[in-house]
N, C-alpha and C positions, 0 to 999 in steps of 0.2 A: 642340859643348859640351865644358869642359874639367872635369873633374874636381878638388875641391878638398877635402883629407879635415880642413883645420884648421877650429878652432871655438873662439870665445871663451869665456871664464867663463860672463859674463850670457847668451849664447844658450842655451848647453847647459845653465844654470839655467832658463831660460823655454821651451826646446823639454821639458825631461824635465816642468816645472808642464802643460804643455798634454795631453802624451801620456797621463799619468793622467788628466785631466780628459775628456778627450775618449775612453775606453774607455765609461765610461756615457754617453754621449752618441750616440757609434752604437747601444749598445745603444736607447736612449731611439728613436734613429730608427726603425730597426726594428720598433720596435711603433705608431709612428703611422700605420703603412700599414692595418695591420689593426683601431684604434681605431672603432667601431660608438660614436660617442657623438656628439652634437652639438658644433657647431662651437665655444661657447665651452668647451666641456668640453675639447676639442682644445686650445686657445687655452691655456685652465688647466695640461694637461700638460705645453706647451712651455715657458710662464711656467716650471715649477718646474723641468725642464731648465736653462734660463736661469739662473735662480739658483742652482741648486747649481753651475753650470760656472763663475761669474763668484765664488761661495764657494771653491770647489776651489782655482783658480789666486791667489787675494788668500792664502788660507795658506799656499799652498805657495811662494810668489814674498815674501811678507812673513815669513817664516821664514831664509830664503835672503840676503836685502836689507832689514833690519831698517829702513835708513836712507832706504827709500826710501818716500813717497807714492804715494797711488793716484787717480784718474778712470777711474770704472765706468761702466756703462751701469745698472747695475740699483739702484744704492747710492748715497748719499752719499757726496761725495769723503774720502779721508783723508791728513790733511798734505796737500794737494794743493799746497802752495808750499814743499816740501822741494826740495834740488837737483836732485836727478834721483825719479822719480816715473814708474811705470807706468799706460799707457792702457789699459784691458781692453775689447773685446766682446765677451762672452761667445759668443754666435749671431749672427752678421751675414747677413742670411737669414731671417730666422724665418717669413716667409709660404712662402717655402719647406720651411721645415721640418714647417709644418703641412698642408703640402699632398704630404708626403715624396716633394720635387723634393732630387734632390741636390745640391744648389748651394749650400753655406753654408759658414763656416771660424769658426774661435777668431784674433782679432784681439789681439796686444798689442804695444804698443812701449814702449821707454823714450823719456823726455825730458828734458833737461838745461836747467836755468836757467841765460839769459843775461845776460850784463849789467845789461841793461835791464828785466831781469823777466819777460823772453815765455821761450817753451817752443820748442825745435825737437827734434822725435826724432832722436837718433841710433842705436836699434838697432828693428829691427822683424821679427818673425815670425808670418804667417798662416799657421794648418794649416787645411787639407781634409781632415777626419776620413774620411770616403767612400771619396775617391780614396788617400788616403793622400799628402798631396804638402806639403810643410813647404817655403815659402818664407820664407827670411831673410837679414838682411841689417844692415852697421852701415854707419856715413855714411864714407865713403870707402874702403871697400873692398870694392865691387860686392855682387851679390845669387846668392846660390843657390837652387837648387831640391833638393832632397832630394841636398845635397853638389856639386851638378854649375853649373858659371858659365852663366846665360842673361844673353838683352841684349834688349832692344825690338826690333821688327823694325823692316825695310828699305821694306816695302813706302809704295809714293807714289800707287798706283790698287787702285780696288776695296777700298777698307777697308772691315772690319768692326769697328763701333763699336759700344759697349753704353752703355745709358742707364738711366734708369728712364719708366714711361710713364705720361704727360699723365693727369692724372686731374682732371675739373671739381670735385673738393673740394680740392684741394690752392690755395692760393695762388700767385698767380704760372702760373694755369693756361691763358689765353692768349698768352702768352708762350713758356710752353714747349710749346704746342702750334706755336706759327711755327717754332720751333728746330727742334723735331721735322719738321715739314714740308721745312723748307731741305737738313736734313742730308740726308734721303730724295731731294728731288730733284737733290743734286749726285751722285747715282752711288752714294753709299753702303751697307753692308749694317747692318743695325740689329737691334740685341738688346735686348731687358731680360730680364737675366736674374736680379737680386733681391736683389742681393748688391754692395753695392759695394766692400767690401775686396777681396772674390774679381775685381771686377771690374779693379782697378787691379792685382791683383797677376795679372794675365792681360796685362794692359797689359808690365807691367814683363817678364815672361816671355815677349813676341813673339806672344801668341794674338792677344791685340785688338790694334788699330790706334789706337785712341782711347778714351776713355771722359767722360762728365762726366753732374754733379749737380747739382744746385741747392740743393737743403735736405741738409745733413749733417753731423749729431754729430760732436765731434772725436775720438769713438774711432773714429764709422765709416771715418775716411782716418789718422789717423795713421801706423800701422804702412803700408798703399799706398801712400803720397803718397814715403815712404823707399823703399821697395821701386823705383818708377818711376823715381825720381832714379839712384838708384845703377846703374840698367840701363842709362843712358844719357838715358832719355825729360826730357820735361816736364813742369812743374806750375804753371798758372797758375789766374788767377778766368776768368771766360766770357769778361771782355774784354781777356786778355791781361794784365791787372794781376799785379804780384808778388803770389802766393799766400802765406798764414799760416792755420794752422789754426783762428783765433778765428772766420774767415770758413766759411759754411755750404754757397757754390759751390765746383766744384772742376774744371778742365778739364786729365786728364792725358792725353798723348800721346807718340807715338814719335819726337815733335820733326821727324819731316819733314813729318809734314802739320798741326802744331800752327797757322802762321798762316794757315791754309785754314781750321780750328777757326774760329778766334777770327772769321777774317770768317762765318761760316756763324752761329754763336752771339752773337755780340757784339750789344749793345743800344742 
């Protein structure tokens, strides 16, 4: 890994929004381990977590970027057809959080209107309040990890892949139980770990080997989907298709075992 101490405007505007934000928020963690209350009462604490962390970052990022829109997870969008316009989640993880699994991050990217009307992020930063590990990154000038350049790994055997798992309420749950099965039997190692921005931005940083969704908000990948591209990796839908974030599949990888993916997934 190389070392890189430069940093943009808008990052170092959207890194300093998250790091206040996410001070009450480890604290909030910390007290869910020891909460003695029923599950939706659990449920209720993390809710208002949620909201003030997805409150915190919209004032202090719209204070900063007057000019710019936002698409939240928890709110109404604002201007959300302004030119450039931030994506928040606030907790990506939240069943994690309520079960105080450390596995969850503060998701936000920008996006820049194109010609046409659609939306592509060009800058994107997930923190791991926990670990402490701030991944970011703008569209053509690769991805840091806390200042230091990572790439997707190398590896072509023995992947480990993170998903989310098959659930019989969820739609589309025969399906993803055969996907699940296939990737299991070609040799692979399989996580769900609960988090998908955390997940692709593990991707992009060489942990995982693959990753993919089926159902997903477009704050849950914006900032990842950036994050995996700039590493080197890929981003397509299950079947290989050019990927766009309006779509709610998302099959990211380290590009060497992506069309091994696509046949293992594809429908």
């Amino acid at each position: 890994m190389r070392q890189d101490n430069t940093q943009s405007a808008i990052i170092t505007v959207i890194t300093r929004a998250i790091l206040k934000a996410a001070k009450p928020l480890v604290r909030d963690f910390g007290e869910v381990d020891k909460l003695q209350i029923s599950k939706k009462g659990t449920a209720n604490f993390v809710t208002s977590a949620d909201l003030r962390t997805e409150r915190m970052l919209v004032e202090d990022l719209s204070r900063d970027r007057r000019d710019f829109g936002f698409i939240t997870e928890e709110n109404e969008a604002i201007n959300p057809i302004a030119d450039q316009r931030f994506v928040i989640d606030p907790i990506d993880g939240t069943t994690n959080f309520i079960h105080a699994i450390p596995y969850f991050c503060i998701s936000v990217a920008v996006e820049k209107r194109l010609n046409d009307g659609t939306y592509e992020p060009t800058v994107a930063v997930i923190y791991d309040p926990i670990h402490d590990e701030m991944f970011t990154a703008e569209r053509g000038k690769g991805i840091l990890l806390n200042g230091w350049r990572v790439q997707v790994s190398r590896r072509t055997e023995e992947a480990l892949i993170s998903t989310t798992a098959p659930r019989t309420t969820r739609e589309g749950y025969p399906q993803m139980r055969r996907m699940f099965d296939r990737v299991i039997e070609s040799g692979a190692t399989l996580r769900c770990s609960g988090s998908a921005a955390l997940d692709l931005a593990y991707v992009a940083a060489g942990r995982l080997d693959a990753t993919w969704y089926h159902h997903l908000q477009r704050w849950d990948m914006a900032a990842g989907v950036l994050l995996v591209q700039e590493a080197g990796g890929f981003v397509t839908t299950l079947n290989g298709d050019r990927h766009h974030l309006g779509q709610p599949q998302v099959l990211a990888s380290n590009g060497l075992i992506h069309n091994e993916m696509v046949g293992l997934l594809g429908e």
